[in-house]
Structures are given as structure tokens and as C-alpha cells.
C-alpha positions in Angstrom: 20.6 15.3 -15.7 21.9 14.1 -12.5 19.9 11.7 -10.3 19.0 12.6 -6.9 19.2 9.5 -4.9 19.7 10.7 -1.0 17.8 14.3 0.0 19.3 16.1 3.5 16.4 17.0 5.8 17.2 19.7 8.1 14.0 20.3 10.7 13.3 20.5 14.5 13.7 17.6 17.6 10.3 19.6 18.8 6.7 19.2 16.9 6.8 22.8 16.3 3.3 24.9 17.0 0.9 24.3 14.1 -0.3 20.9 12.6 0.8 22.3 9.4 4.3 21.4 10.3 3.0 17.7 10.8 1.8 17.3 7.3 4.4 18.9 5.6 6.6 16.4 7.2 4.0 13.5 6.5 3.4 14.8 2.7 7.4 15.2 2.5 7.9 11.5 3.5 5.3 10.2 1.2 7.4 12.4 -1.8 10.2 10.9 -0.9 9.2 7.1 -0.8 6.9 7.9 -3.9 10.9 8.9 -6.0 12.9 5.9 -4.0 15.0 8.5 -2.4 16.8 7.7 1.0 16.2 10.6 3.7 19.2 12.1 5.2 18.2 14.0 8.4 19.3 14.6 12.2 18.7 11.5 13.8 16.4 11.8 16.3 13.2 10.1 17.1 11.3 12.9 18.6 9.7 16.1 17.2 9.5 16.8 13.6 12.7 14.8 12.8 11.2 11.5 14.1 7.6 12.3 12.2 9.5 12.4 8.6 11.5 9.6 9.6 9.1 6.8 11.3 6.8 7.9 8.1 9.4 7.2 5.8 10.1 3.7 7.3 6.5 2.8 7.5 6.1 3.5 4.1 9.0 0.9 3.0 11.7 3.7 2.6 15.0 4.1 3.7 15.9 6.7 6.9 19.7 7.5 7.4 20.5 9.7 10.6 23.2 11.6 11.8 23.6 12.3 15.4 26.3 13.6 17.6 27.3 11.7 20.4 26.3 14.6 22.8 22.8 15.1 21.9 22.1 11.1 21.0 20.4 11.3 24.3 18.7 14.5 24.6 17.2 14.1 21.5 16.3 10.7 21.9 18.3 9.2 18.9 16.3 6.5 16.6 17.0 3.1 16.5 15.0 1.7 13.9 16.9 3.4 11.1 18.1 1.9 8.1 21.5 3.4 9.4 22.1 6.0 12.2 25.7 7.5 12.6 26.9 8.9 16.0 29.3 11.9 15.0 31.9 13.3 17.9 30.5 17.2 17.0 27.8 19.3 15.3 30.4 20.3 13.1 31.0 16.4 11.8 27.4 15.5 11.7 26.7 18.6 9.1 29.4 17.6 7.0 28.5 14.0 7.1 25.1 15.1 6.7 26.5 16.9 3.5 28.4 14.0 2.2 25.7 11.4 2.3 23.0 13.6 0.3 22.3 14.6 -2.9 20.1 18.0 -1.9 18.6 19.7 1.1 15.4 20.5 2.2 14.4 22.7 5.3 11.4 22.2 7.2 10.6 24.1 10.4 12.5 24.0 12.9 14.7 25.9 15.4 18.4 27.7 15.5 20.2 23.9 14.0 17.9 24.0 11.1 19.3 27.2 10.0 22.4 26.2 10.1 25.9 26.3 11.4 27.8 24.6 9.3 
């Protein structure tokens, strides 16, 4: 059996329309934390991608994000990660995305989540 250590998050830089989405995200976080795996997710510090993540760190977990230069400020990149990587493109963030994870999980979110890879 192979160990999971690092899941991908893929899920939205806006809190979405229903709550649900918020505890998902929350009870997600809590999963992780609960299996000592690192999250893996977009970067940013806003919307659905900053709940999982500031509730990963608060719980003592670790929070890796991925961010291309381009949208580091749009989407308000975080800075309290355990590690954040600026990409040059989309394309590089997905496959560094890719490389640093173990699995993926989707959550809500918008046209990215699906994903171009």
C-alpha cells in the first residue's frame, strides 16, 4: 500500500455561494491535519483556497502553494505558508502542483478547478 503523504487541492480564489462550500473546506482541512498530510493547493489567500489553507495552518499542518507570477496579485497570494512557489505560467503551476502531491481533490470552484492542464 503506498502512503499518501501530500494531497493536491484544486478549488476556487472566490467563497463560492453556499456555506456548504465553507465547511467542506473546513472539514477537509481538519481530514487532512487529522492523517499528517501536507496540502498542495493554488496559493492564494482569499476565497475557498485561503479557507482550507489558513485552517490547515491553524490546526499545526503544513500548506504548500503554487502560484503563478501573474495572478500572485490578483489572487492575493499567501504568505504565511509553509512554502509558496511563484510559477512563470498556469501550465507550470499545474505540473508543479502535480509533482509535489500524492492525490487530488476538487472542491468547488470555477473554470481553473476543472482543469487545464
Amino acid at each position: 500500500m503506498t502512503s499518501i503523504n501530500s494531497i493536491c487541492i484544486y478549488c476556487g480564489s472566490s467563497p463560492g455561494r453556499l456555506d456548504a462550500y465553507a465547511s467542506a473546506a473546513f472539514a477537509l482541512a481538519e481530514s487532512l491535519v487529522s492523517r499528517n498530510i501536507r496540502l498542495v493547493y493554488g496559493g492564494a489567500s482569499i476565497g475557498i483556497m485561503g479557507m482550507v489553507a489558513d485552517r490547515v495552518l491553524k490546526l499545526g499542518g503544513q500548506a504548500v502553494g503554487v502560484i503563478p507570477k501573474a495572478l500572485a496579485h490578483k489572487e492575493v497570494a499567501h504568505h504565511h505558508l509553509t512554502e509558496l512557489h511563484v510559477t512563470q505560467s498556469m501550465h507550470e503551476r499545474k505540473m508543479l502542483m502535480a509533482e509535489l502531491s500524492d492525490g487530488f481533490i476538487a472542491l468547488p470552484g470555477g473554470i481553473g478547478t476543472l482543469g487545464k492542464r
